[in-house]
C-alpha positions as CSV (number, residue, x, y, z in Angstrom):
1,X,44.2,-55.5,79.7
2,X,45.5,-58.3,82.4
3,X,46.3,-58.9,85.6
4,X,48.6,-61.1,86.4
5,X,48.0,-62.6,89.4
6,X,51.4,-64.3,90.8
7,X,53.3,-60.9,90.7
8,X,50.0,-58.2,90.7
9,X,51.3,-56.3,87.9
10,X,48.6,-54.7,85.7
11,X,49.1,-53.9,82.3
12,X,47.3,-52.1,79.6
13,X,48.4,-51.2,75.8
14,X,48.9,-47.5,74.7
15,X,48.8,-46.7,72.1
16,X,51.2,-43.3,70.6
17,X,49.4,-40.7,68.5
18,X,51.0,-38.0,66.0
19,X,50.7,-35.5,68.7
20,X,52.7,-37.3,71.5
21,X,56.1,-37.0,69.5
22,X,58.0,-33.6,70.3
23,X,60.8,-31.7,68.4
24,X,63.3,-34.4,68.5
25,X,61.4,-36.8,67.0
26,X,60.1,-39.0,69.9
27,X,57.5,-39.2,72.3
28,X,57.5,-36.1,74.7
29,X,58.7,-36.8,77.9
30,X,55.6,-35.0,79.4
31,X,53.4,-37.7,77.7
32,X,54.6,-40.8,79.8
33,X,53.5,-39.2,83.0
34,X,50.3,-39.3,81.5
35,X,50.3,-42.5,80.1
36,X,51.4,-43.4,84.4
37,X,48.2,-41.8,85.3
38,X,46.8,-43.5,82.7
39,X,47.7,-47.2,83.9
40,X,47.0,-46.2,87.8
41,X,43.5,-45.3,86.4
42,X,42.7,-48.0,84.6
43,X,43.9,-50.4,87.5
44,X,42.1,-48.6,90.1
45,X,39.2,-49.1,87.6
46,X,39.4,-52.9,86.9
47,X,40.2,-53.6,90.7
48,X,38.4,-51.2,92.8
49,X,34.4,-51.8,93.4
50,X,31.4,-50.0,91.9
51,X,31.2,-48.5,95.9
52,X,34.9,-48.2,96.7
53,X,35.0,-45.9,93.1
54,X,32.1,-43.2,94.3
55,X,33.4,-43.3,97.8
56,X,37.1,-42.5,96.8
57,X,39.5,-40.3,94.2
58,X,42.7,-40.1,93.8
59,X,45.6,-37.3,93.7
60,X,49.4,-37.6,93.1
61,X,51.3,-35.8,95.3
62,X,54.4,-36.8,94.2
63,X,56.3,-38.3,90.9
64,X,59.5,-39.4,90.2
65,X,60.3,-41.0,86.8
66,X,63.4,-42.5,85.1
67,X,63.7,-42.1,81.4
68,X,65.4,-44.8,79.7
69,X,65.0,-45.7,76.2
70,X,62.6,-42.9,73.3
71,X,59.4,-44.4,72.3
72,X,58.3,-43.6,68.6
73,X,55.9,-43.1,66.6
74,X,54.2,-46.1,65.3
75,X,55.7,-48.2,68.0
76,X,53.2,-50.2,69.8
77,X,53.6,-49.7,73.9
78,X,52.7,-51.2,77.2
79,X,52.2,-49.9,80.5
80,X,52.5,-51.9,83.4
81,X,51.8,-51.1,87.1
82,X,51.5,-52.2,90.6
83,X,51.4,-51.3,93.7
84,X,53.7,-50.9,96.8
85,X,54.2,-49.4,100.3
86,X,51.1,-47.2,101.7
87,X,51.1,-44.7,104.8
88,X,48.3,-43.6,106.6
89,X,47.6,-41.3,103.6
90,X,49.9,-42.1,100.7
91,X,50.2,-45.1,98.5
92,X,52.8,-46.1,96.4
93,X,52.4,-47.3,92.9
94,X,54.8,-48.1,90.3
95,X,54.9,-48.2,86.7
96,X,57.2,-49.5,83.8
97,X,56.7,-48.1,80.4
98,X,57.6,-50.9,78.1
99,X,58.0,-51.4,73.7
100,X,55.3,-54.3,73.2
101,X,57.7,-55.5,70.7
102,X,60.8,-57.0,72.4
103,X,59.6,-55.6,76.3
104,X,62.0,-53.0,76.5
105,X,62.2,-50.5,79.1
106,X,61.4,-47.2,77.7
107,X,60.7,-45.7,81.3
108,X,60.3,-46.4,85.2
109,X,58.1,-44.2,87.4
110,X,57.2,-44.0,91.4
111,X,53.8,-42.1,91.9
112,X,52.4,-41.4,95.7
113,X,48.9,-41.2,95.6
114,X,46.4,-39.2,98.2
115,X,43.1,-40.9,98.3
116,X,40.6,-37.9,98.7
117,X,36.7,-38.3,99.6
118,X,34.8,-37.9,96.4
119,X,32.0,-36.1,98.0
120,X,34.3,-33.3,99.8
121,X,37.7,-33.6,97.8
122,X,39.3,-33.8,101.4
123,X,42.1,-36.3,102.3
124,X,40.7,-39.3,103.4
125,X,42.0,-42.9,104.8
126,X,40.6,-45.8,102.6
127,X,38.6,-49.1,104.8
128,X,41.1,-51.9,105.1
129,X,40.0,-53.8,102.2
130,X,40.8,-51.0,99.5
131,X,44.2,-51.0,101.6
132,X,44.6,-54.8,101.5
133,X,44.1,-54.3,97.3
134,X,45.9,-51.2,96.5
135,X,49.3,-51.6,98.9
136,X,51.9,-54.3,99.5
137,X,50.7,-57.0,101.8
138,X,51.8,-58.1,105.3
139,X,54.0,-53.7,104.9
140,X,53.5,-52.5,108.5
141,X,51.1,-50.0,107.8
142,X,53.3,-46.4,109.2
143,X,51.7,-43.3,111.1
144,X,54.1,-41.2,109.5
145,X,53.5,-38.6,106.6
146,X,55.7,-37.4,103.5
């Protein structure tokens, strides 16, 4: 897993199992949104603080994914993510699914996130410094809601 630091994309391997590939042959279309989830986790992980991580959860409220290119079995896979725009109570990640083999673009997805109290599972706004890491710097920060 890496970070890199100049563009803040976050990437982690995935690997595809027997059970990922549907009827025709490739990997289900079902099974890249979880490998999205997957990468937002795993970033959230790696980036967020032992505090920030009890204090907060996450929900998607919304997905919208571009299908590209079939991933198959046996292939070796990357997921890479990052983050962009936030609202008072959404944040915007993206993710590229990619073949580790010649970087490919296998599929592009834009997730909106709700972080939610962990305590209460209520909507809740994040402190400025979870803002500052998990949304696109010097974005006016708007009122408005989806």
């Amino acid at each position: 897993m890496s970070t890199d630091s100049s563009e803040e994309r976050y990437e982690i391997p995935i690997a595809i199992d027997q059970s990922d590939i549907d009827v025709m042959g490739h990997v289900n279309n079902v099974v890249y949104l979880r490998w999205v989830q997957e990468a937002a986790v795993a970033h959230w992980s790696a980036r967020a603080t032992p505090d920030q991580q009890k204090k907060w959860k996450w929900v998607v409220v919304r997905h919208e994914i571009d299908y590209k290119r079939p991933a198959q079995c046996g292939e070796k896979i990357i997921a890479r993510t990052w983050v962009g725009q936030a609202t008072d109570l959404t944040f915007e990640r993206h993710t590229e699914i990619l073949r580790a083999g010649d970087r490919k673009l296998l599929a592009r997805a834009r997730t909106l996130w709700c972080p939610v109290n962990a305590q209460g599972g209520k909507p809740s706004r994040v402190d400025e410094e979870v803002r500052k890491r998990f949304s696109v710097p010097n974005d006016p920060v708007s009122t408005a809601h989806p």
